[in-house]
MILO-793962 format. One record per residue: residue in one letter; z, x, y of N, C-alpha, C in turn; residue number from 1. Coordinates in steps of 0.05 Angstrom, whole numbers, plus 32768, in hexadecimal, padded with zeros to 4 digits. Last residue first. Layout:
<sites>
['A' [Z X Y] [Z X Y] [Z X Y] NUM]
...
</sites>
This chain:
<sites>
['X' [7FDE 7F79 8004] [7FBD 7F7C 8008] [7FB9 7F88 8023] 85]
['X' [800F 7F5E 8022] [800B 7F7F 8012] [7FE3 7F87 800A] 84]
['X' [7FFC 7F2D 8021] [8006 7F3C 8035] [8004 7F5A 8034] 83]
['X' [7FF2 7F19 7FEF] [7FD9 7F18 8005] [7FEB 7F28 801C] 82]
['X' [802A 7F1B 7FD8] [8014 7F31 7FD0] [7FFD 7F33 7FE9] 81]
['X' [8062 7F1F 7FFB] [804E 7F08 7FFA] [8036 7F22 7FF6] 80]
['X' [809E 7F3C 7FD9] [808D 7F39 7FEE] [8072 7F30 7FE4] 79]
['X' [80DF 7F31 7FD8] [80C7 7F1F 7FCC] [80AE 7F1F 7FD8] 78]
['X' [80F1 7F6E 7FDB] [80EC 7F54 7FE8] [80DA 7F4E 7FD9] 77]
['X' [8115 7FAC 7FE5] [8111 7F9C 7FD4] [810B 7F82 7FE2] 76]
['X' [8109 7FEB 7FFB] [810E 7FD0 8003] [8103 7FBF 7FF1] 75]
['X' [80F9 801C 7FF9] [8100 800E 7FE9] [8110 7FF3 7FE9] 74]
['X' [80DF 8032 8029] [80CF 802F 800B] [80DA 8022 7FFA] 73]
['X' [8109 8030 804C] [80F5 8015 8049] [80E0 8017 8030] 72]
['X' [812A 8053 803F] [8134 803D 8031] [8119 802B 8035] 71]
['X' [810D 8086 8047] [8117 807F 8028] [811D 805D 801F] 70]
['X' [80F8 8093 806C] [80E1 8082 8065] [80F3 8073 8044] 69]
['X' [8103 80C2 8086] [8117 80A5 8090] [80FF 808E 8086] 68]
['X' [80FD 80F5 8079] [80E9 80E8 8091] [80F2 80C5 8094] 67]
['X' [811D 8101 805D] [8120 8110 8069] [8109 8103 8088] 66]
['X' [811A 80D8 802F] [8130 80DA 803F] [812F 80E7 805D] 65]
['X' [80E9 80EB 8023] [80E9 80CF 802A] [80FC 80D0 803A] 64]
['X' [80F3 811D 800C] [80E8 8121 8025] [80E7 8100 8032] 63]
['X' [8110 811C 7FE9] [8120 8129 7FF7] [810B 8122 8015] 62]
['X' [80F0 80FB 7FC4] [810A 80EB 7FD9] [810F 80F3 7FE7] 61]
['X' [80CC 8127 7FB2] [80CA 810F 7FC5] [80DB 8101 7FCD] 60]
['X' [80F4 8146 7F9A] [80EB 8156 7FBD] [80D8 8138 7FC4] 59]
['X' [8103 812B 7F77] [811F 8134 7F85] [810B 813A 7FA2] 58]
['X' [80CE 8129 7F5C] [80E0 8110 7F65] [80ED 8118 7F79] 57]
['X' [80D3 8161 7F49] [80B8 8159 7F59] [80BF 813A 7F61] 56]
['X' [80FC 816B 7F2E] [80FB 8175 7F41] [80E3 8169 7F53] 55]
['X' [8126 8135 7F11] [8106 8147 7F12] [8104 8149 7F27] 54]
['X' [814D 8108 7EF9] [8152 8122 7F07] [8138 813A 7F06] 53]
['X' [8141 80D4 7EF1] [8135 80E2 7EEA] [813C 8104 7EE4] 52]
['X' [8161 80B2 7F21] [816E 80B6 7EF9] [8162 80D3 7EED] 51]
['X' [8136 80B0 7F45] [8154 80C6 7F46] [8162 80CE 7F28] 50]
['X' [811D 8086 7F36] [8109 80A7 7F36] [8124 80BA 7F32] 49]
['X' [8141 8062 7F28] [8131 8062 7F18] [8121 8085 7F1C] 48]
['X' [814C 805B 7F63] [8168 805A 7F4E] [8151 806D 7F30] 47]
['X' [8120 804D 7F7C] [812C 8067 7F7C] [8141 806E 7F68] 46]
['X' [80EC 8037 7F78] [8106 802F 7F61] [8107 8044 7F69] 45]
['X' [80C8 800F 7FB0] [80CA 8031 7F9C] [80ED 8024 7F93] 44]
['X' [80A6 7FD9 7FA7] [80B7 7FE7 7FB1] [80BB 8000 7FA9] 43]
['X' [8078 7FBD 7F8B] [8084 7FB3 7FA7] [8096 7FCA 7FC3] 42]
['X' [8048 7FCD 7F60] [8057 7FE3 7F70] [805D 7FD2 7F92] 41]
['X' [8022 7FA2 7F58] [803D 7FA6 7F43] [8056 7FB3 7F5D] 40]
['X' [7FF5 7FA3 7F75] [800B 7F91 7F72] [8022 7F94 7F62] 39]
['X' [7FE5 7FE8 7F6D] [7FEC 7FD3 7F86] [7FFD 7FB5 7F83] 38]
['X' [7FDF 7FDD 7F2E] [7FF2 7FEC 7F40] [8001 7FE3 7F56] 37]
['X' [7FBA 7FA5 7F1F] [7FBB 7FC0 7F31] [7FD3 7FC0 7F38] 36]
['X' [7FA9 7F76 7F04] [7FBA 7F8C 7EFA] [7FBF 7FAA 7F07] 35]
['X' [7F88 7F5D 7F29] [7FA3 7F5B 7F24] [7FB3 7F66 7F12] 34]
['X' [7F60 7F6F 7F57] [7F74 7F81 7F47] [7F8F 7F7B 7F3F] 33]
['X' [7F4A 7F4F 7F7D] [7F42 7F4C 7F62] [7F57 7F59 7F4E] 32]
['X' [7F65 7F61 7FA9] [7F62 7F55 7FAA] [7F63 7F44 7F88] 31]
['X' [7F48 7F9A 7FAB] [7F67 7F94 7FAE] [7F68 7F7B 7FAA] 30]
['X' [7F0E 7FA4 7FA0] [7F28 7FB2 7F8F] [7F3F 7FAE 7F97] 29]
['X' [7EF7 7F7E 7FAA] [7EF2 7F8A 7F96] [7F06 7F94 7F87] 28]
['X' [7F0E 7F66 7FDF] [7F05 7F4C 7FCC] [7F07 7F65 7FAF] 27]
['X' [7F17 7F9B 8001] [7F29 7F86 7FEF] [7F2A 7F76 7FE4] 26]
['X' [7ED9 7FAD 7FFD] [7EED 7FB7 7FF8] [7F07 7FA5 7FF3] 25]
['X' [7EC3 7F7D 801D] [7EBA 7F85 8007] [7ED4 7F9A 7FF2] 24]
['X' [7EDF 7F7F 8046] [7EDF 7F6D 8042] [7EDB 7F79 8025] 23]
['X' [7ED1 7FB9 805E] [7EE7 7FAC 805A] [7EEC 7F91 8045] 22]
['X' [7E95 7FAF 805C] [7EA3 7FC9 8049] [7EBE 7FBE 804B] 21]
['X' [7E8B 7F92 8087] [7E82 7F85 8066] [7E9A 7F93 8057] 20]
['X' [7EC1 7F8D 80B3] [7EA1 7F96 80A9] [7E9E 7F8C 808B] 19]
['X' [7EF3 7F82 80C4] [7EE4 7F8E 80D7] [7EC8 7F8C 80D0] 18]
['X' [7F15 7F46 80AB] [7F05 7F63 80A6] [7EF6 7F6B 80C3] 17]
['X' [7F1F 7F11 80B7] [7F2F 7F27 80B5] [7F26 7F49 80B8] 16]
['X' [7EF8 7EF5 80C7] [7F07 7EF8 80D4] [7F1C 7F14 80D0] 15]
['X' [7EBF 7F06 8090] [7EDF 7EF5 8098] [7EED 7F03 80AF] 14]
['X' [7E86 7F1A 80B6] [7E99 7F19 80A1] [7EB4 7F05 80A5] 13]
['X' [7E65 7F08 80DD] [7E5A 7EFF 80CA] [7E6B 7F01 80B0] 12]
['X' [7E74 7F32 810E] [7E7E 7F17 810C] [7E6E 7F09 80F9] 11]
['X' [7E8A 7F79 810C] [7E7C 7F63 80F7] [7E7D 7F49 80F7] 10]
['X' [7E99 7F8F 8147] [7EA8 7F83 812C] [7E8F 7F6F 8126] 9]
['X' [7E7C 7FCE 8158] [7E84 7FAF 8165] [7E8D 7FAA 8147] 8]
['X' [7E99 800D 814E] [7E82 7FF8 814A] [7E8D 7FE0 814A] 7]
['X' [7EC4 8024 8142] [7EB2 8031 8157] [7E9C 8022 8157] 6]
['X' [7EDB 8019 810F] [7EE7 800A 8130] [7ECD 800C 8148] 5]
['X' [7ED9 8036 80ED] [7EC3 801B 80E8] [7EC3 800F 8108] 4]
['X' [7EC1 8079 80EC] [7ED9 8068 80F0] [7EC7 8048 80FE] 3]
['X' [7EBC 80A4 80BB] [7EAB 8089 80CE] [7EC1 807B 80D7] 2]
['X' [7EB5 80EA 80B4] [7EC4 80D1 80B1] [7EB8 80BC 80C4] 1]
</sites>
């Protein structure tokens, strides 16, 4: 594994990015992806997985709950897409 940090920061990219590959990477596929997942998927529909009653749902809540991750996965907000990128 490369970890990009371990090398001075790229000052020829946007401010934002550490390196090309960053940069490059969310112009391509997050960015561009307006039919991606990624923008649709704001929040988790628990009401919606629970209705379901499936065991392979039941043990992911059980464990969302169980690691106190349940309600902020599903926090509902008008949240700002370039943010979520």
């Amino acid at each position: 594994m490369i970890i990009p940090y371990t090398v001075p920061k790229d000052m020829g990219v946007y401010y934002r990015f550490w390196n090309e590959f960053h940069s490059d990477f969310y112009l391509s596929m997050l960015y561009n992806a307006n039919d991606s997942k990624i923008l649709k998927m704001k929040y988790i529909d628990w009401e919606h997985l629970e209705s379901k009653r499936d065991r392979d749902f039941n043990q992911v809540i059980a464990a969302c709950k169980r690691f106190n991750m349940y309600d902020l996965m599903g926090f509902r907000y008008d949240w700002n897409t370039e943010v979520l990128l």
